[in-house]
N, C-alpha and C positions, 0 to 999 in steps of 0.2 A: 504494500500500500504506500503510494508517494503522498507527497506533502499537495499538490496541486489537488490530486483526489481529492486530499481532505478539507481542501478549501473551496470546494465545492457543495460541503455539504452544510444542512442545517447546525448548531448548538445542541440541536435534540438529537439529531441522529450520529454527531458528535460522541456524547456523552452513551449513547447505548453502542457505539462502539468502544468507547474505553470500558465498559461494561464487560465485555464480550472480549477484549483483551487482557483484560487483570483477570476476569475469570481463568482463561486459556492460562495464564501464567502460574496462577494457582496450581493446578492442574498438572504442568511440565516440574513448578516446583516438586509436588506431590511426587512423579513419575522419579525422576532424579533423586530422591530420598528414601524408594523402594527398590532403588535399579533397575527401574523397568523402561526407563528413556533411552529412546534409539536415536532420536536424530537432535543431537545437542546444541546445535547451530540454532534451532528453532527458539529455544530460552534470550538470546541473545538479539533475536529479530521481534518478535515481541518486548523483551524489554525496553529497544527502541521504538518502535511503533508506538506504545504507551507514552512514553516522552513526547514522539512527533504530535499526539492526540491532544497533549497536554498543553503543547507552545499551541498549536492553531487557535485552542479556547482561550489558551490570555490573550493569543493578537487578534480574537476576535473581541473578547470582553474590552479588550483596550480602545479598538476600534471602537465600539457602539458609546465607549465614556465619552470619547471625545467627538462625538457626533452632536 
């Protein structure tokens, strides 16, 4: 998921995809603490995407302040 994607989308639909990526991360934590995680790149690509999710909503909240 790139950063242009995500600035395409609503705040709402934003926020239900960092939803849906901290879940996933939970999840990869979980697997990596049982030994059952195969593809380890994947923790790494999620934890970024969460960040990316995160700057788009402050430069969008930012934006809408100074509107």
């Amino acid at each position: 998921m790139n950063a242009q994607e995500l600035r395409d989308k609503t705040p709402d639909q934003l926020r239900e995809t960092l939803a849906e990526l901290k879940k996933e991360a939970f999840n990869l934590r979980f697997q990596q603490a049982t030994g059952q995680m195969e593809n380890t790149a994947r923790a790494r690509q999620v934890r970024r995407s969460v960040a990316r999710v995160n700057t788009i909503l402050n430069q969008k909240a930012a934006q809408a302040a100074t509107e």
